[in-house]
N, C-alpha and C positions, 0 to 999 in steps of 0.2 A: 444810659442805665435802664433806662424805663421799658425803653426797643428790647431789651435781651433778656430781660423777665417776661416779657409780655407772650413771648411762644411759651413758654411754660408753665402758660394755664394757674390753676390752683395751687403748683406747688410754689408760686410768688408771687398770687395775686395780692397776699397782705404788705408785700414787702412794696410792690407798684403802688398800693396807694399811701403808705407811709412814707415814702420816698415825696409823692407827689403832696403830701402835706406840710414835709417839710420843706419843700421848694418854695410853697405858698409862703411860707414865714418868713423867708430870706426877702429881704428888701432888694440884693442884685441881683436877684433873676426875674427874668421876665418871661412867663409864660406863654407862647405863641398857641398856636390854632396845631400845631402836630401833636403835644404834649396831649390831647381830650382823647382820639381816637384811639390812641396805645391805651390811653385808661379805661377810655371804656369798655374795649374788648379782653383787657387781661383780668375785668375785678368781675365778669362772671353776670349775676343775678344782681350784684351790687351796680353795676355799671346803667341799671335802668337809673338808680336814683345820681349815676353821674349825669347822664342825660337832661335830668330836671336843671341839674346845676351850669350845665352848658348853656341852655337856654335862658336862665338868668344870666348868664353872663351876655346874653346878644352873640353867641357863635353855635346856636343852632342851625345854618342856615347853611353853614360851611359843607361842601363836598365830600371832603375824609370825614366831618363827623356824622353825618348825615349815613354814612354806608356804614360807618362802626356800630350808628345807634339802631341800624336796621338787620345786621348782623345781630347783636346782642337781643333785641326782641324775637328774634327768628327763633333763637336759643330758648328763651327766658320768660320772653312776657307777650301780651298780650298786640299781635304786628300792627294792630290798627290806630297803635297808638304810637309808633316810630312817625 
């Protein structure tokens, strides 16, 4: 679900991360290392402060999130800090 909003930008970036809030709450689901990347490149400007939250989690370092969070700063914020 999260893969087929995530091409369409703004018009469900709110729905990507309501989706992905309510995954967090669910006790069986487990959230692996794919689920950061689609977030972070679908939620826009919002996706730097996904970034912060990847990194407390310890999956900063991962590959896909590393090219998503460097994608979205490219966009968004300031690249010296991807």
């Amino acid at each position: 679900m999260l893969k087929y909003c995530a091409p369409l930008g703004n018009v469900c970036s709110n729905q990507v991360v309501s989706l992905y809030q309510l995954m967090q709450r669910c006790e069986d689901i487990s959230l692996g290392t794919f689920v950061y990347p689609v977030l972070i490149k679908s939620s826009g400007s919002a996706g730097i402060a996904f970034h912060a939250h990847v990194v407390k989690l310890g999956l900063g370092s991962d590959h896909y999130v590393r090219n998503a969070t460097l994608s979205v700063y490219l966009k968004y914020g300031p690249v010296e800090h991807a």
